[in-house]
VMD Tcl script that builds the backbone (N, CA, C; Angstrom):
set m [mol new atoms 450]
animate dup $m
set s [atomselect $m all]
$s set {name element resname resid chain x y z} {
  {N N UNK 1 A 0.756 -1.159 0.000}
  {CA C UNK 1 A 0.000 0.000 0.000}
  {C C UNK 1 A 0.825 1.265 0.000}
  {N N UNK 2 A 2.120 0.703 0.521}
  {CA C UNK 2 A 2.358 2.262 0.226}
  {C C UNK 2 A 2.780 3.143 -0.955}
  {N N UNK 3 A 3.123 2.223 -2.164}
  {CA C UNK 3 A 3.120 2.159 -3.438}
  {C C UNK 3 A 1.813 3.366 -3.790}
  {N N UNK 4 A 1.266 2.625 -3.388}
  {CA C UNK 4 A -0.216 3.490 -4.080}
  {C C UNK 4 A -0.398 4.412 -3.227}
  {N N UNK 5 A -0.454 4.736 -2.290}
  {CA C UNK 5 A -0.183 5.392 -1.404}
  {C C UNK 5 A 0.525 6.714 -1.785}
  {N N UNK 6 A 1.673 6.558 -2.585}
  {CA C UNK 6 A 2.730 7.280 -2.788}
  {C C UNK 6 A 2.495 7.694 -4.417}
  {N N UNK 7 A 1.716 6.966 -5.184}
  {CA C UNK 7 A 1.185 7.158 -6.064}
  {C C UNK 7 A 0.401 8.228 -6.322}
  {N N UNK 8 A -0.409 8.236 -5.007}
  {CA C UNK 8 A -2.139 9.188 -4.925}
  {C C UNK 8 A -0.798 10.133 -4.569}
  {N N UNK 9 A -0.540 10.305 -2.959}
  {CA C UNK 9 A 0.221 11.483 -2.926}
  {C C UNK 9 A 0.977 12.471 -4.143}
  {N N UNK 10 A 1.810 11.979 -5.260}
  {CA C UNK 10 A 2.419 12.370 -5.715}
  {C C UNK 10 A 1.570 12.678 -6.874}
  {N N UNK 11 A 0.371 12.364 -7.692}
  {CA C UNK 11 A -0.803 12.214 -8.267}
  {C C UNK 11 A -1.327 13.893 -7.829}
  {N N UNK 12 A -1.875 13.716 -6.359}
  {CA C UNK 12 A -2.486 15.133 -5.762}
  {C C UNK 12 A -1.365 16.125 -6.186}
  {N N UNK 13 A -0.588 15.782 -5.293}
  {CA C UNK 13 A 0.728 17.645 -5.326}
  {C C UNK 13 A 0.848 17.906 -7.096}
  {N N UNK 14 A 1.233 17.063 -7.995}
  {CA C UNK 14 A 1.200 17.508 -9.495}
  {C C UNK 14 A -0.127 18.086 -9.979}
  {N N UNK 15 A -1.134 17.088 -9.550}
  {CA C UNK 15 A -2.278 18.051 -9.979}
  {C C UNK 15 A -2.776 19.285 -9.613}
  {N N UNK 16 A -2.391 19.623 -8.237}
  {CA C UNK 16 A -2.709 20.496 -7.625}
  {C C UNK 16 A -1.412 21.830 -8.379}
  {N N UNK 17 A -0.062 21.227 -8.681}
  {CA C UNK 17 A 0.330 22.298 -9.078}
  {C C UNK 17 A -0.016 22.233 -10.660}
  {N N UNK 18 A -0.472 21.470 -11.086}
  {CA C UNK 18 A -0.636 21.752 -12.221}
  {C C UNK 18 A -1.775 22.845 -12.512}
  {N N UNK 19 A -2.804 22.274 -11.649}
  {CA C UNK 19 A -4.239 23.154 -11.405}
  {C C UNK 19 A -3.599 24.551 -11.283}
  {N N UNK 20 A -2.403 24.851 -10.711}
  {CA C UNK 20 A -1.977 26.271 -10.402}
  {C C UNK 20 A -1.516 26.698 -11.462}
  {N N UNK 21 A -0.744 26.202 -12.074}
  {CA C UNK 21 A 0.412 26.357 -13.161}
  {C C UNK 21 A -1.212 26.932 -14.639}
  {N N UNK 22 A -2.558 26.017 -14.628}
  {CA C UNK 22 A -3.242 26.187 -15.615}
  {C C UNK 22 A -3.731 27.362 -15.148}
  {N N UNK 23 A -4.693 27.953 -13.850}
  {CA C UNK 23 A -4.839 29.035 -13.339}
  {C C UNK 23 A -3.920 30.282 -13.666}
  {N N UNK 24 A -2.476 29.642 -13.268}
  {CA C UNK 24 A -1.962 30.813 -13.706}
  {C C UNK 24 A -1.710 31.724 -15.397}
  {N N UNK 25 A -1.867 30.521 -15.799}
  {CA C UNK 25 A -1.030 30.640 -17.856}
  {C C UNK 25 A -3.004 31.470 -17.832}
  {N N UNK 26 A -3.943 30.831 -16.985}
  {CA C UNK 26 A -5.057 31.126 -17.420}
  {C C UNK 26 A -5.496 32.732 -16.937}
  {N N UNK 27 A -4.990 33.450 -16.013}
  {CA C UNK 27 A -4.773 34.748 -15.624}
  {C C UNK 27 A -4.091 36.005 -16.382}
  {N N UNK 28 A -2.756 34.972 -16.717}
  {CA C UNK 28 A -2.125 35.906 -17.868}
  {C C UNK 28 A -2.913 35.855 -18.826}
  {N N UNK 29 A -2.808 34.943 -19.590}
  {CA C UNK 29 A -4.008 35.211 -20.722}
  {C C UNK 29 A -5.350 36.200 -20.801}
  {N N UNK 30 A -6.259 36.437 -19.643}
  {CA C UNK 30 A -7.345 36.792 -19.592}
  {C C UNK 30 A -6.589 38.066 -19.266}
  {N N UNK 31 A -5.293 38.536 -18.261}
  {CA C UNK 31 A -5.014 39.902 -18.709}
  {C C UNK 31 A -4.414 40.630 -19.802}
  {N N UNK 32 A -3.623 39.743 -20.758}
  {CA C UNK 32 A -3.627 39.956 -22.126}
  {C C UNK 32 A -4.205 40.780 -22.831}
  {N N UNK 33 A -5.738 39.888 -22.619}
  {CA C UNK 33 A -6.741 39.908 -23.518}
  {C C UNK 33 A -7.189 41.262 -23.378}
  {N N UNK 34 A -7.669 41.338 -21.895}
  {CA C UNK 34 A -8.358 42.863 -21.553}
  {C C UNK 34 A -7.350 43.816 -21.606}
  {N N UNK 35 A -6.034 43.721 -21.590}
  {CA C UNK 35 A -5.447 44.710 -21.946}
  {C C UNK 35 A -5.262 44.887 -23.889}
  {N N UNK 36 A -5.319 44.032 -24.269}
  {CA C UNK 36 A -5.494 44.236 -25.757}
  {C C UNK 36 A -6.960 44.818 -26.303}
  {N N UNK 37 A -7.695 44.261 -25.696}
  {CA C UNK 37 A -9.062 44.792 -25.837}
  {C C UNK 37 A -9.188 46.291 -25.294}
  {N N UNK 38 A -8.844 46.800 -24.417}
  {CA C UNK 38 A -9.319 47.926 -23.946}
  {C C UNK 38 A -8.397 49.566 -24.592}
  {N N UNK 39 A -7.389 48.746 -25.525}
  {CA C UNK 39 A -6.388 49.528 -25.971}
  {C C UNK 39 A -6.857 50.054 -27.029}
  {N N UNK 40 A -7.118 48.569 -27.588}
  {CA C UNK 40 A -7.833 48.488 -29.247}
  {C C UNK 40 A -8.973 49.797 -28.743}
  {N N UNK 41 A -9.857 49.339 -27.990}
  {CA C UNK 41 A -10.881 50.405 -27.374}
  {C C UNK 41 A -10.968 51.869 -27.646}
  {N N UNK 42 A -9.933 51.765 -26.559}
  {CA C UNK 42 A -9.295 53.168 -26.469}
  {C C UNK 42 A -8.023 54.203 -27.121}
  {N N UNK 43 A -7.478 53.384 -28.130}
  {CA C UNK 43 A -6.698 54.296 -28.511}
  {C C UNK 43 A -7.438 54.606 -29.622}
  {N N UNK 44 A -8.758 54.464 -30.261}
  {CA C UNK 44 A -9.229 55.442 -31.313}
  {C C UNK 44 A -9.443 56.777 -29.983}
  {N N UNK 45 A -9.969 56.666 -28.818}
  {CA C UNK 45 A -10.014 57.875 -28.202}
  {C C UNK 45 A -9.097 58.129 -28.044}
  {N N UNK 46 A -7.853 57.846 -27.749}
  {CA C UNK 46 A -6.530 58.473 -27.442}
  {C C UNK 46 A -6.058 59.254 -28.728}
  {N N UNK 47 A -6.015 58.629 -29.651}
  {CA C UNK 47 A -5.939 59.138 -31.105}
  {C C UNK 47 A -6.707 60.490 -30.897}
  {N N UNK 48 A -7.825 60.563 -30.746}
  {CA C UNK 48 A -8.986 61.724 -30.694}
  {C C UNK 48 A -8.597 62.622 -30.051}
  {N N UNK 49 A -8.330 62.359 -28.711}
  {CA C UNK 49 A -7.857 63.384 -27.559}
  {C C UNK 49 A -6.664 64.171 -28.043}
  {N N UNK 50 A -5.568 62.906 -28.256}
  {CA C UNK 50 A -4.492 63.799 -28.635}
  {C C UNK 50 A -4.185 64.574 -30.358}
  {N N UNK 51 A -5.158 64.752 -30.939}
  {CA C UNK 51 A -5.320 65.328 -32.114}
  {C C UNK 51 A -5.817 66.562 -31.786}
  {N N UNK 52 A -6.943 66.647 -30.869}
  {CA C UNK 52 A -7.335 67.646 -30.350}
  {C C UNK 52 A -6.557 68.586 -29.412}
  {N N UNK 53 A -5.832 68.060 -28.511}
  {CA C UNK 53 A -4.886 68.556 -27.784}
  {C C UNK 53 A -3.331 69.015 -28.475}
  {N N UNK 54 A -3.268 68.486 -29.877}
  {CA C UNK 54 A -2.131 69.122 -30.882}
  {C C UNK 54 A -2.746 70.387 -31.370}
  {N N UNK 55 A -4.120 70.466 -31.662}
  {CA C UNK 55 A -4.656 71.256 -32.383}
  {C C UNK 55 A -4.909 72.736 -31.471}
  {N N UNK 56 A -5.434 72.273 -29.934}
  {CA C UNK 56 A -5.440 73.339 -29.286}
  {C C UNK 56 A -4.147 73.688 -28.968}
  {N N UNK 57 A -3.061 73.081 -28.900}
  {CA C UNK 57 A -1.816 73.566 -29.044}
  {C C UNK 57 A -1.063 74.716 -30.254}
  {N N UNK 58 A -1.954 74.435 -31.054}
  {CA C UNK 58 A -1.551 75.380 -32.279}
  {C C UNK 58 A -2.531 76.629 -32.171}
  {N N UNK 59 A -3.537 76.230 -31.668}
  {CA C UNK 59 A -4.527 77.577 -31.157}
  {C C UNK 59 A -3.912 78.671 -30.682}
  {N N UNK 60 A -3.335 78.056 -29.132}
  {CA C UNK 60 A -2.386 78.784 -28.479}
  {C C UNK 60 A -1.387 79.556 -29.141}
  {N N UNK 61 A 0.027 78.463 -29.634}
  {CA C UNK 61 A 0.368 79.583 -30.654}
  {C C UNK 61 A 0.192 80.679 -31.416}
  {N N UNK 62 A -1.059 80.291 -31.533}
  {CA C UNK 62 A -1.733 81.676 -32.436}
  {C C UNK 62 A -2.181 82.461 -31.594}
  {N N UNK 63 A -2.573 82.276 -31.023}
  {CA C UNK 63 A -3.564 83.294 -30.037}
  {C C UNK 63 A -2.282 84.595 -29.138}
  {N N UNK 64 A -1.129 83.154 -29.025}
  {CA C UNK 64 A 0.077 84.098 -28.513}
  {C C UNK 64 A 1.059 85.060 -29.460}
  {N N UNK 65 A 0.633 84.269 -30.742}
  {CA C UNK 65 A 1.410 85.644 -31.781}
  {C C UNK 65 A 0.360 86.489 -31.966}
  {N N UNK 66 A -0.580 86.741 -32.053}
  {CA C UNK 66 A -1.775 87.774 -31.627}
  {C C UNK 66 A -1.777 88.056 -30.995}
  {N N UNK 67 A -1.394 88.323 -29.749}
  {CA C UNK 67 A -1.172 89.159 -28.813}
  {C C UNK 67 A -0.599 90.008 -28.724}
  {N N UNK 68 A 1.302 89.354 -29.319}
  {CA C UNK 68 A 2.183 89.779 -29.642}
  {C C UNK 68 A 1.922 91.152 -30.691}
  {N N UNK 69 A 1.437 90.658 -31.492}
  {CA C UNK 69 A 0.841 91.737 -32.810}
  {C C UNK 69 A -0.033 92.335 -31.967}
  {N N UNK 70 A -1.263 92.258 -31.254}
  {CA C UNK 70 A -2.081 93.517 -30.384}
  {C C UNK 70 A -1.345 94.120 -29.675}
  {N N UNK 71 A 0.373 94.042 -28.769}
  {CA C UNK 71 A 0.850 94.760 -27.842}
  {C C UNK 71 A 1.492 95.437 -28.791}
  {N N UNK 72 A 1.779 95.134 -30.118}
  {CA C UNK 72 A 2.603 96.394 -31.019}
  {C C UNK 72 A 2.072 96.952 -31.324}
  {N N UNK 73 A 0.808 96.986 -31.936}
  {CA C UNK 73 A 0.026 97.952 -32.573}
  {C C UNK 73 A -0.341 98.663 -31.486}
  {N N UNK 74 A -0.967 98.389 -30.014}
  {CA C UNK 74 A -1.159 98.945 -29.224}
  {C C UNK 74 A 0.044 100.289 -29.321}
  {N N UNK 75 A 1.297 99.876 -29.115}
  {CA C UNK 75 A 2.291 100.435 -28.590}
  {C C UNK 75 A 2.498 101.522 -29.795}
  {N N UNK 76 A 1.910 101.331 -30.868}
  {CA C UNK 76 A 2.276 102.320 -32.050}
  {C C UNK 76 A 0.536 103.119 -31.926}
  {N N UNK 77 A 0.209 102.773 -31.823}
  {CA C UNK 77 A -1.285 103.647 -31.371}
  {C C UNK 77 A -1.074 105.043 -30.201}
  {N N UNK 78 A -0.642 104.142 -29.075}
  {CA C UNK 78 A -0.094 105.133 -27.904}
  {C C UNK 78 A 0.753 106.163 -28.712}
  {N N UNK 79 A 2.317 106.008 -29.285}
  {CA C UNK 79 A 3.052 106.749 -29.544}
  {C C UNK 79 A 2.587 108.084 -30.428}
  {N N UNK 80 A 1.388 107.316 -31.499}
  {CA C UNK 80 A 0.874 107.846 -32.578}
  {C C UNK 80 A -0.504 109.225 -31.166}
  {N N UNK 81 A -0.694 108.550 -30.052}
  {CA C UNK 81 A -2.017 109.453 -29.066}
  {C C UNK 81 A -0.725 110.760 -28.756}
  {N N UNK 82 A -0.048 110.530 -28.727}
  {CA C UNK 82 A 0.908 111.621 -27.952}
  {C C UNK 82 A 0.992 112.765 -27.999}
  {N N UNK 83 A 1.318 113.016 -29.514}
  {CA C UNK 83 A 1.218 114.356 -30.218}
  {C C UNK 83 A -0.175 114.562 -30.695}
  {N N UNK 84 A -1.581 114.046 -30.557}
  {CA C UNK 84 A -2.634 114.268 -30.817}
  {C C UNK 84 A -3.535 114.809 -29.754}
  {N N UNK 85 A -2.800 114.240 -28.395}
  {CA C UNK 85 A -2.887 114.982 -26.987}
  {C C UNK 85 A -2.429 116.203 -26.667}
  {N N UNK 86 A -1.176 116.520 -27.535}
  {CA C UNK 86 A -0.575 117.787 -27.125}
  {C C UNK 86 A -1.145 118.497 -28.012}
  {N N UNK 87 A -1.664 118.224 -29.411}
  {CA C UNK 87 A -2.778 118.947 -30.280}
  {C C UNK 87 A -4.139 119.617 -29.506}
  {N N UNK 88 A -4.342 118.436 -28.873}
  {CA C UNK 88 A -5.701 119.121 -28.022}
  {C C UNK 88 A -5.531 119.861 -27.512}
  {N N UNK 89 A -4.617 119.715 -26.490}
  {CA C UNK 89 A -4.485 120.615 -25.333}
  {C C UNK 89 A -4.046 122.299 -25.519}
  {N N UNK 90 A -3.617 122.080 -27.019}
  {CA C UNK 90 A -3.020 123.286 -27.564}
  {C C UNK 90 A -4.625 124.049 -27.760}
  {N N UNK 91 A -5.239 123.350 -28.659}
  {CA C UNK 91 A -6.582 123.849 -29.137}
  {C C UNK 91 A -7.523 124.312 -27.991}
  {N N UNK 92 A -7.217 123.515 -27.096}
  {CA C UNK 92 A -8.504 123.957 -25.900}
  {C C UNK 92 A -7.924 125.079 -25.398}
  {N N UNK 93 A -6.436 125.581 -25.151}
  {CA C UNK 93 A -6.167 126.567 -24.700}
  {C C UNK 93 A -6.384 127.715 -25.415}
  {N N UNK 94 A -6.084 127.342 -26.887}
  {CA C UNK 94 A -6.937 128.494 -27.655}
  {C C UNK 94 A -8.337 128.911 -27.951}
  {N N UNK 95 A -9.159 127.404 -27.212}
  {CA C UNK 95 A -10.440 127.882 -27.056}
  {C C UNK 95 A -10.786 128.513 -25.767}
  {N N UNK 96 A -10.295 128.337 -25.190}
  {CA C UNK 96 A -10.281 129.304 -23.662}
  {C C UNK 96 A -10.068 130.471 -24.308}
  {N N UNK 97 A -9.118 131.096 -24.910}
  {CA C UNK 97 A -8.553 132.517 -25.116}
  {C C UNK 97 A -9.972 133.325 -26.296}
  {N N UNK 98 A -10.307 131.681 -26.925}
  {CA C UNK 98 A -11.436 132.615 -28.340}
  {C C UNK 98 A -12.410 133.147 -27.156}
  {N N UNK 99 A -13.091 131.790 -26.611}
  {CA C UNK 99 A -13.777 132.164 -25.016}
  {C C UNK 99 A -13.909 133.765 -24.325}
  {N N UNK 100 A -12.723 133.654 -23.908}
  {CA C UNK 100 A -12.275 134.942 -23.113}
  {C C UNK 100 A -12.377 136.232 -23.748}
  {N N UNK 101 A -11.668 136.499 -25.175}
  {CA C UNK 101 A -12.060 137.412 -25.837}
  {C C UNK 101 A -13.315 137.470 -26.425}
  {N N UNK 102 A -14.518 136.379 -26.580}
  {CA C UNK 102 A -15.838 136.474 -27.317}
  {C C UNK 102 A -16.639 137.234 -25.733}
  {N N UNK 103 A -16.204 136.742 -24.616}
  {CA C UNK 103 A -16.819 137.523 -23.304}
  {C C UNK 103 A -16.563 139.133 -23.360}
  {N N UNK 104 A -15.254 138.965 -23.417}
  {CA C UNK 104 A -14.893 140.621 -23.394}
  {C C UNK 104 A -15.818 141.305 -24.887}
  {N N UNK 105 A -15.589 140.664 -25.862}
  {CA C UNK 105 A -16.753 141.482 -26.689}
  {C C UNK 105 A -18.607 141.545 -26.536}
  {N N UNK 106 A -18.655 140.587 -26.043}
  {CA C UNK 106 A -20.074 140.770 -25.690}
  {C C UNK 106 A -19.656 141.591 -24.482}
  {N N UNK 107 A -19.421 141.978 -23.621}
  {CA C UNK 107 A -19.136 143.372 -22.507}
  {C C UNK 107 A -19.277 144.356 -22.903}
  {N N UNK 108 A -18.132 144.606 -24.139}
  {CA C UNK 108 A -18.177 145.939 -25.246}
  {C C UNK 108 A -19.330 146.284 -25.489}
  {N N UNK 109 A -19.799 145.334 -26.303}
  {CA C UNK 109 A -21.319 145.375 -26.768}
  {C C UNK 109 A -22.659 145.590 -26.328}
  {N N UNK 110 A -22.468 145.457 -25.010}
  {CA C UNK 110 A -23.295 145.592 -23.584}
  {C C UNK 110 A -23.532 147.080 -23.774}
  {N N UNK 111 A -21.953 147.116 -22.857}
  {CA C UNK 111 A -21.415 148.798 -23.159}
  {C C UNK 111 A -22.166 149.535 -23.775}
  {N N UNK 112 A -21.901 149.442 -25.203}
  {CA C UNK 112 A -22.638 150.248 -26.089}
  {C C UNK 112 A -23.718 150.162 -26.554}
  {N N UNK 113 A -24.391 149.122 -26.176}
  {CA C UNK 113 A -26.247 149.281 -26.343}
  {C C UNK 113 A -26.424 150.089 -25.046}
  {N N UNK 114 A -25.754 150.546 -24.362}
  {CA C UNK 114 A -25.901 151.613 -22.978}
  {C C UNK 114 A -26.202 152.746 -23.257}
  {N N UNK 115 A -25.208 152.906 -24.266}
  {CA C UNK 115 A -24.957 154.170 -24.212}
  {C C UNK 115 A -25.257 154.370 -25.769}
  {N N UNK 116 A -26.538 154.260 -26.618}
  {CA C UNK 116 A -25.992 154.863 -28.201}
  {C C UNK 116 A -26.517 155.751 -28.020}
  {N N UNK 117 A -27.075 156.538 -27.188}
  {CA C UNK 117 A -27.320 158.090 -27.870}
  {C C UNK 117 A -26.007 158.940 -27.445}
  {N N UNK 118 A -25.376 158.852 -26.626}
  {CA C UNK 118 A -24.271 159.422 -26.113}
  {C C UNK 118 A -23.334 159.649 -27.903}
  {N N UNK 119 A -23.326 158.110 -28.064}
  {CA C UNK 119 A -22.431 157.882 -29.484}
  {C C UNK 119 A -22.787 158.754 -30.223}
  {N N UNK 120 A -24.280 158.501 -30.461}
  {CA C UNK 120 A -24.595 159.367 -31.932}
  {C C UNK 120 A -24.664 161.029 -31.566}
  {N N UNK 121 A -24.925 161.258 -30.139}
  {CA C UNK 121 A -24.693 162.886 -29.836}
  {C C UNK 121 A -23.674 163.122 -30.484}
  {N N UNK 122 A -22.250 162.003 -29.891}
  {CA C UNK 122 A -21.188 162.932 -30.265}
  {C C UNK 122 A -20.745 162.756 -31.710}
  {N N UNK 123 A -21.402 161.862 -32.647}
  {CA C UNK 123 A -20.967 161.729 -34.134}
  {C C UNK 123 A -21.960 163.334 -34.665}
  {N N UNK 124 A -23.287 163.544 -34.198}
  {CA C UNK 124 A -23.819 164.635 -34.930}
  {C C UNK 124 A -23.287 165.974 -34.689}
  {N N UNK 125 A -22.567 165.981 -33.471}
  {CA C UNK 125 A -21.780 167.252 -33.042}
  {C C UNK 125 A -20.667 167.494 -33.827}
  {N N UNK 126 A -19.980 166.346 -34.390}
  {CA C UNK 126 A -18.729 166.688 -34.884}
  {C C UNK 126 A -19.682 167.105 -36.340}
  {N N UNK 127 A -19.980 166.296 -36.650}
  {CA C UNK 127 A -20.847 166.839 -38.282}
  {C C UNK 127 A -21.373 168.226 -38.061}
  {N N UNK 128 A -22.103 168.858 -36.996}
  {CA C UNK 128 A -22.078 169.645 -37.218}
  {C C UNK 128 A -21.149 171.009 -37.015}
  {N N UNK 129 A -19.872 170.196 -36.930}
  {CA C UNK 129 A -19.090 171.327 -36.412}
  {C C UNK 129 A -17.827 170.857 -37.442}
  {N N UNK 130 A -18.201 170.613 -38.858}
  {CA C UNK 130 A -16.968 170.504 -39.734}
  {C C UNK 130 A -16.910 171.558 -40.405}
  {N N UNK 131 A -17.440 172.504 -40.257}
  {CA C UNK 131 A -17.451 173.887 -41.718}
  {C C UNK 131 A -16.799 174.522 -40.383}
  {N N UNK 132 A -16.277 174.276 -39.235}
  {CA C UNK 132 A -15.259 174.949 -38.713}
  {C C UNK 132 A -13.485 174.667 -38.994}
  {N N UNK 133 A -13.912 173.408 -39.183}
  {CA C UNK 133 A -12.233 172.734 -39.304}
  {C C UNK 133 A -11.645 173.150 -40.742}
  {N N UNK 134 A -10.361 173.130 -40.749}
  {CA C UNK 134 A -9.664 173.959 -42.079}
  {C C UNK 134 A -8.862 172.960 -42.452}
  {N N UNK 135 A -9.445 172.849 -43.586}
  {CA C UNK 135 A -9.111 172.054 -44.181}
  {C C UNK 135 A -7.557 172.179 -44.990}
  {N N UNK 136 A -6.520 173.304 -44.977}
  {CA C UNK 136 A -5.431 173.635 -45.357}
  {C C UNK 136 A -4.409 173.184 -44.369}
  {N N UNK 137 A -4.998 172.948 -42.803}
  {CA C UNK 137 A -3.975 172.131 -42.121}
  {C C UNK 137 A -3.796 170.488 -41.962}
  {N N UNK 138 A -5.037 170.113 -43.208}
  {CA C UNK 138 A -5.028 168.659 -43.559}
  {C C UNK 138 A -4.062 168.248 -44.475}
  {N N UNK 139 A -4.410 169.102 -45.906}
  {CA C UNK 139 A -3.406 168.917 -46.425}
  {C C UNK 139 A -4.157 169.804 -47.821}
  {N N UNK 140 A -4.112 169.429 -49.187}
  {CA C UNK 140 A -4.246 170.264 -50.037}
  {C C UNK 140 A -5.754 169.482 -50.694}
  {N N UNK 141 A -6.426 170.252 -51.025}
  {CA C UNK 141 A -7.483 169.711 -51.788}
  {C C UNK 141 A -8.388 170.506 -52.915}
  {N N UNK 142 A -8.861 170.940 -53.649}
  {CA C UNK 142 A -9.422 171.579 -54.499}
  {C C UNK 142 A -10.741 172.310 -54.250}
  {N N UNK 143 A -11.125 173.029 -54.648}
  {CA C UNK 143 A -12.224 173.312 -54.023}
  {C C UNK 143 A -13.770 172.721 -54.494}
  {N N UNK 144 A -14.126 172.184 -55.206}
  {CA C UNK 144 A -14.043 170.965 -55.503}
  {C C UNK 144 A -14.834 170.216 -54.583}
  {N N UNK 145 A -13.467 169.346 -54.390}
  {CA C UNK 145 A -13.782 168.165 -52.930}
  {C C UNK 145 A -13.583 168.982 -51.924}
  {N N UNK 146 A -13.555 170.480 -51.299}
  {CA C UNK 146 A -14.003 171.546 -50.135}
  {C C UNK 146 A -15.142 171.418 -50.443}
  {N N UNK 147 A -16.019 171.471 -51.426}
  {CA C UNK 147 A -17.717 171.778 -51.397}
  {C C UNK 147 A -18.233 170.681 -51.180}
  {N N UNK 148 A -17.682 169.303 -51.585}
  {CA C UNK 148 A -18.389 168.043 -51.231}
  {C C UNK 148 A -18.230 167.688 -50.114}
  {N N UNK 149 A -17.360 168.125 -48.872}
  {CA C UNK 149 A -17.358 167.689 -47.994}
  {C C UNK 149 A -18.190 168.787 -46.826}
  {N N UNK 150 A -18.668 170.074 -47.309}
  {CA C UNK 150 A -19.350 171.005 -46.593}
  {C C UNK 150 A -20.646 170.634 -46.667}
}
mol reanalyze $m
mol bondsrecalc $m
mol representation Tube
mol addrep $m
């Protein structure tokens, strides 16, 4: 018996590692698989993602040489405000001064809607007091233009 005995024993432990040895070849395999499967899967999305993520990469680029180009033009805009600022400022000061002198003439003008009879008193006084003035300390004239001006 102990033949057989030694038989079964040695019978069990092989099968039992064999049972392991098939378990195991049978583990690798099944992770193989799902890793081949889930690749196949997923690398059309990986493909996808990273096409998209090249593409927004080139976005960027662009978006950053556009910028580049908006901070120059900016910067030539400013240079170009400079002397268009000191234009203004020139003009408004001369509109202050048109200002200032259009006040002082409306004052004048005040003035003399005050006073027009005063004015015209003294324009009819002199008119009537030119056939006094002598006309030989003006200068020379004919007599003539003496009668047209009496």
């Amino acid at each position: 018996m102990n033949a057989i005995s030694i038989l079964l024993v040695q019978t069990k432990s092989e099968a039992t590692i064999e049972i392991a040895l098939l378990l195991l070849v049978a583990g690798i395999i099944g992770f193989v698989t799902a890793w081949l499967y889930t690749r196949s899967v997923f690398m059309a999305k990986i493909k996808v993602v990273d096409s998209e993520n090249d593409s927004l990469k080139n976005v960027i680029v662009n978006l950053n040489a556009d910028k580049g180009n908006l901070y120059k033009r900016l910067h030539e805009k400013d240079t170009e405000m400079e002397p268009l600022i000191r234009k203004i400022e020139t003009l408004e000061a001369l509109h202050a001064e048109a200002v200032k002198e259009n006040d002082q003439l409306k004052m004048k003008n005040r003035r003399d809607e005050y006073f027009p009879d005063e004015k015209d008193d003294s324009l009819a006084q002199i008119a009537r007091r030119r056939y006094l003035l002598n006309y030989l300390s003006f200068g020379t004239a004919t007599e003539a233009e003496r009668m047209t001006l009496r």
